[in-house]
C-alpha positions in Angstrom: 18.7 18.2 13.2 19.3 14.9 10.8 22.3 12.6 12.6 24.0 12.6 8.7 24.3 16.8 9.7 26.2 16.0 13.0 28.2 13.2 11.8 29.3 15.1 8.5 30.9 18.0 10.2 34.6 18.2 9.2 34.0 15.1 7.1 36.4 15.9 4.1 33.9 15.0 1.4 33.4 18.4 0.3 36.7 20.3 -1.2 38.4 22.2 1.1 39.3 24.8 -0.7 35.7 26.8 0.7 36.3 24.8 4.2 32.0 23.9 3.7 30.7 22.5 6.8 27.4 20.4 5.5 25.8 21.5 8.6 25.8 25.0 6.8 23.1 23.9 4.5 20.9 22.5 7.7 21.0 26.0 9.2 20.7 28.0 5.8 17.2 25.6 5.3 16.4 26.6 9.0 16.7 30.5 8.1 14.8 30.4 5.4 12.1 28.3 6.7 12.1 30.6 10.0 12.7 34.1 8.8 14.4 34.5 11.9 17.6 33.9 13.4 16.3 33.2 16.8 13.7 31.3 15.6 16.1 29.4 12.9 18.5 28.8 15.9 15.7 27.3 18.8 14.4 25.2 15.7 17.7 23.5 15.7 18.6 23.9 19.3 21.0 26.1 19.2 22.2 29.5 20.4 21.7 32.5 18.7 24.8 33.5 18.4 26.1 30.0 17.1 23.4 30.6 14.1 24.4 34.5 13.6 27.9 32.8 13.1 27.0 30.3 10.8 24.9 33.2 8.7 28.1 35.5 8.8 29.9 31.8 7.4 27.3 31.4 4.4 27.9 34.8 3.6 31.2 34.6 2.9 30.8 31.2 1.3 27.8 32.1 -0.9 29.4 35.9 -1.4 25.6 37.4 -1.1 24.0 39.0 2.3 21.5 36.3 1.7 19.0 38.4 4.1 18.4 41.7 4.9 16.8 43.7 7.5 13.5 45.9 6.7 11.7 47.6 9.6 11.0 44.4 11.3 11.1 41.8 8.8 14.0 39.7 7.7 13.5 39.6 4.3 15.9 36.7 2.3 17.8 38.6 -0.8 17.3 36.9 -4.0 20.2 34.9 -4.1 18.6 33.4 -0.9 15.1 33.0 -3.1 17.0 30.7 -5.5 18.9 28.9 -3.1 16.2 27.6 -1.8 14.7 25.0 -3.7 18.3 23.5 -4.1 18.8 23.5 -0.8 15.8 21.4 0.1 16.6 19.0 -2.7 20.3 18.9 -1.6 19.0 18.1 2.1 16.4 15.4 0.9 19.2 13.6 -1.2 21.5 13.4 1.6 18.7 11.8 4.0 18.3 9.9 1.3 22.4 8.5 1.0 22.4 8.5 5.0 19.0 6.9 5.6 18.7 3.4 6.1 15.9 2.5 3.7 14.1 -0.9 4.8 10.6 -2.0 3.2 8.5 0.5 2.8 4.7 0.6 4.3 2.9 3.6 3.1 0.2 2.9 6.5 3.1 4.4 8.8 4.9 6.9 6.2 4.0 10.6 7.1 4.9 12.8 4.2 3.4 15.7 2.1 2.8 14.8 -1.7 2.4 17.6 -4.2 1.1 17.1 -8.0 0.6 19.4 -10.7 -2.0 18.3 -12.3 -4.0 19.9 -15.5 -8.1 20.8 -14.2 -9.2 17.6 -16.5 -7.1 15.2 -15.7 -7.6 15.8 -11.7 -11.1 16.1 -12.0 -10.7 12.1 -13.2 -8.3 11.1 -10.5 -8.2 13.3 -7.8 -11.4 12.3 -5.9 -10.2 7.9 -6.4 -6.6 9.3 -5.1 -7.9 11.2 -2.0 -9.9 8.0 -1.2 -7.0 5.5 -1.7 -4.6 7.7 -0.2 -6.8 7.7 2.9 -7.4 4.0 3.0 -3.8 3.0 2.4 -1.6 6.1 3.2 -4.1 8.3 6.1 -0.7 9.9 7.3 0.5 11.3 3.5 -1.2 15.1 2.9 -2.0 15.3 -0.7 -1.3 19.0 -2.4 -3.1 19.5 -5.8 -1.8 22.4 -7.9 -2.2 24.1 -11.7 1.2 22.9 -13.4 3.4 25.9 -15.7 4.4 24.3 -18.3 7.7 27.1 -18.7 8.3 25.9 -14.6 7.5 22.6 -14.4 11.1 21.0 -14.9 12.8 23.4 -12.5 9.4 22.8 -10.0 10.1 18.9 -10.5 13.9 19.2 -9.9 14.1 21.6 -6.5 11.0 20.2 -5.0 8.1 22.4 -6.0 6.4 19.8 -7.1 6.6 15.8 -7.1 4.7 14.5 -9.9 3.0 16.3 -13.1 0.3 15.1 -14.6 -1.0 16.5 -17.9 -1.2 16.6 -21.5 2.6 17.6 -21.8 3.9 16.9 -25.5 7.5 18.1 -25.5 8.7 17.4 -21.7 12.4 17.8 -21.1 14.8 15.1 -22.1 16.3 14.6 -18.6 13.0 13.9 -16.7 11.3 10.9 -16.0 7.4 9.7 -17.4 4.8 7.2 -17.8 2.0 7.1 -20.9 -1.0 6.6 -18.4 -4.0 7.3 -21.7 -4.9 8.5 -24.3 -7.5 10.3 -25.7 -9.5 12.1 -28.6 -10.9 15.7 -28.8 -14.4 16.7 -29.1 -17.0 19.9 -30.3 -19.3 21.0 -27.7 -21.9 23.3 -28.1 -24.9 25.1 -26.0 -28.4 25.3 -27.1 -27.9 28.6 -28.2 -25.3 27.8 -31.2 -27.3 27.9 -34.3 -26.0 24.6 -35.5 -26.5 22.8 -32.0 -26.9 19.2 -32.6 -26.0 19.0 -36.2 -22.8 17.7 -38.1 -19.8 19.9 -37.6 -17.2 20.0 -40.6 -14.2 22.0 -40.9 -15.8 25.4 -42.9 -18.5 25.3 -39.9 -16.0 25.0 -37.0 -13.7 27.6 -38.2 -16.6 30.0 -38.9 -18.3 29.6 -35.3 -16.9 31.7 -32.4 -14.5 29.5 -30.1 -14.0 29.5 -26.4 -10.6 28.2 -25.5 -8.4 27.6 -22.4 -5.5 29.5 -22.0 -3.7 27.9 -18.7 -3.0 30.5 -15.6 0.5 30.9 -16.8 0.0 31.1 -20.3 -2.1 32.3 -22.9 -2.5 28.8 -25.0 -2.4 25.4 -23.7 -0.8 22.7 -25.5 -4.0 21.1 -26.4 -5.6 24.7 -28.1 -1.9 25.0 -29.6 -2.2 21.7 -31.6 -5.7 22.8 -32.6 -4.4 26.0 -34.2 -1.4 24.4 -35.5 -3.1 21.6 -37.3 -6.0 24.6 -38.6 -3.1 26.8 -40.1 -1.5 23.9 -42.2 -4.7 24.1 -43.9 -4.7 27.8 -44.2 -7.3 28.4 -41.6 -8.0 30.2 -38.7 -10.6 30.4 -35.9 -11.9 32.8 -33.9 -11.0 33.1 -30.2 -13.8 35.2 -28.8 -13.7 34.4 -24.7 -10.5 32.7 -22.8 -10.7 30.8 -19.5 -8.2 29.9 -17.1 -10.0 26.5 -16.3 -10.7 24.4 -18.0 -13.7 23.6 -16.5 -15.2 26.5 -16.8 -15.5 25.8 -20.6 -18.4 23.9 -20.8 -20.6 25.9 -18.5 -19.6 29.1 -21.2 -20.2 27.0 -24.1 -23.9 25.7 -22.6 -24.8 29.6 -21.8 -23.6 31.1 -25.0 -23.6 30.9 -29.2 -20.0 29.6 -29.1 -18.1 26.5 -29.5 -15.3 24.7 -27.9 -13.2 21.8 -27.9 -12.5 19.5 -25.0 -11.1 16.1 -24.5 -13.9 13.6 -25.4 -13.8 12.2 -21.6 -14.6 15.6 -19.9 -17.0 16.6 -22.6 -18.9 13.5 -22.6 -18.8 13.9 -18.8 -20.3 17.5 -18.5 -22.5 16.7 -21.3 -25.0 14.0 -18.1 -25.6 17.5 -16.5 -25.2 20.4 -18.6 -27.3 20.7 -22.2 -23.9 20.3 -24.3 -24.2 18.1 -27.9 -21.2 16.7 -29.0 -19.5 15.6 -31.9 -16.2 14.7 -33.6 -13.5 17.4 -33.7 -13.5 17.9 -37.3 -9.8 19.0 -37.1 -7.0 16.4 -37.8 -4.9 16.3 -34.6 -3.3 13.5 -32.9 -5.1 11.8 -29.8 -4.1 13.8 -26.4 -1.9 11.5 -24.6 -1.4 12.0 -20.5 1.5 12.1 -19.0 3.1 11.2 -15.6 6.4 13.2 -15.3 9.1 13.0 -12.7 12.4 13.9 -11.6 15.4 11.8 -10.9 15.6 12.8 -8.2 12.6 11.3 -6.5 13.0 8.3 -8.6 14.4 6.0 -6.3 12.4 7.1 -3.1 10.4 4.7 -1.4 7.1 6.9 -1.0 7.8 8.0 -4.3 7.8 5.0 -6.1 4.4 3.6 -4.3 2.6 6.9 -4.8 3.3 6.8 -8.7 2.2 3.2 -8.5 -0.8 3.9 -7.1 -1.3 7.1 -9.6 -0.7 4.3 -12.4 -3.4 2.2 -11.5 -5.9 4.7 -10.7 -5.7 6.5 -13.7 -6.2 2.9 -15.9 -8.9 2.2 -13.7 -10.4 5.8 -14.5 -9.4 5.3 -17.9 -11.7 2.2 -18.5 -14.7 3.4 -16.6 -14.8 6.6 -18.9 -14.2 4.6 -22.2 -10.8 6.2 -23.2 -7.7 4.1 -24.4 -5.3 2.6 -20.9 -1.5 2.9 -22.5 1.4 0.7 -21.2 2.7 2.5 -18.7 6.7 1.6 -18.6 8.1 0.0 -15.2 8.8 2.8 -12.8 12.6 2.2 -13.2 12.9 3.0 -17.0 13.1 6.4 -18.4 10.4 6.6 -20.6 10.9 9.7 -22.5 14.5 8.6 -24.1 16.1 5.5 -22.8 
């Protein structure tokens, strides 16, 4: 049990008015990680019926069951299911105020770090993070998911997630980023398109049959939005014969089939060494495809934290020269970049 949990008990910093015991939110954490009282109550060293009492007290408090019995399971209600994710933030920030911080050395931190990162942008960094991570952090696990785009602020501020990294063009005003690149779109096309290897222009594009990403959790990506957007100014519209979830399952489509599709010019240039893929110049007008490293305030200020989005920084400009797109100024890591 964290020392801040014993010492708080009683304290007086939370109104009294609900009579909240802080250690309420160790136990709650401990029931929801344990799906168990018994189990919740030897994972805290205590007796069961001390943690069936401080259930029956976050019941009243919190006005919901929070968990129910089915057959043998004890399921959490979905009050409890919300809960959660603030109550794992609310325990990390008070470590965090009760903590005594000294210089941080990432060769003795243990600690679990979770990105969301788009399919592109961790097939670039990824495989340089793993290895620097190992060198330089061997006691940090490293958790690589697909990022939501309608999730990733509320994944960001309870804890889902850590970092995001991605092509995200309208990220909410309240979190935290860094510009890490930048770069342009491309046309790929397979041996199979009629026009493989020639010029594309604008009548061509729109008349060829398109493959296009639509992310796990949505059916068009920012990136195939802008393309469509910046088509229907013009009056145009393309058509969307086959959608992927991955990206990277694009090219191999595209290099098996008559269609087209557009990918950022790294990624394309890169699957174009081992796959029989011609490129050329998206003949679309849309602005170059900047990446993103978002964060939450609440993370912003952690030691780990801070040296893992360091590292992220550097990594990415180092993969960002090596593949010949453009390294952005990324702002110091203790100025919001999105707006001031």
């Amino acid at each position: 049990m964290p020392e801040w949990a014993i010492r708080g008990q009683n304290a007086g910093v939370i109104p009294p008015r609900k009579n909240i015991d802080l250690n309420l939110l160790v136990c709650l954490d401990a029931l929801l990680t344990e799906g168990s009282v018994t189990r919740a109550a030897e994972r805290l060293n205590m007796s069961q019926p001390g943690m069936s009492h401080a259930l029956s007290r976050l019941r009243t408090l919190t006005g919901d069951a929070l968990f129910v019995r089915t057959g043998n399971d004890f399921i959490p209600t979905e009050r409890a299911q919300v809960l959660s994710g603030k109550v794992r933030s609310s325990l990390a920030a008070l470590e965090e105020i009760f903590s005594e911080e000294g210089p941080f050395d990432p060769a003795s931190t243990a600690g679990t770090l979770t990105v969301a990162a788009v399919d592109s942008v961790s097939l670039m960094i990824v495989p340089r993070l793993t290895q620097a991570l190992a060198q330089q952090a061997p006691l940090i696990k490293l958790h690589v998911r697909l990022p939501d785009p309608d999730k990733l602020h509320g994944w960001l501020a309870e804890g889902e997630c850590d970092i995001a990294l991605g092509y995200f063009p309208d990220p909410m005003p309240e979190l935290r980023a860094s510009e890490l690149f930048g770069q342009t779109l491309s046309c790929i096309s397979g041996p199979r398109y009629p026009g493989h290897g020639q010029p594309m222009d604008v009548a061509r594009y729109v008349a060829a049959s398109h493959v296009v990403f639509g992310s796990p959790f949505s059916l068009r990506s920012p990136m195939e939005s802008a393309i469509d957007d910046a088509l229907a100014a013009q009056g145009m519209e393309r058509t969307r014969t086959v959608q992927v979830s991955s990206m990277l399952l694009v090219p191999y489509v595209v290099a098996n089939s008559s269609h087209v599709a557009a990918l950022p010019d790294a990624l394309a240039r890169h699957c174009a060494s081992f796959l029989p893929l011609a490129l050329c110049p998206l003949p679309v007008k849309v602005e170059p495809i900047v990446i993103r490293m978002l964060w939450h305030e609440r993370t912003h200020r952690v030691g780990l934290q801070r040296w893992v989005r360091s590292l992220i920084r550097s990594t990415m400009q180092e993969v960002a020269r090596d593949q010949g797109v453009s390294p952005l100024a990324a702002g110091a890591d203790d100025l919001p970049a999105i707006d001031g």
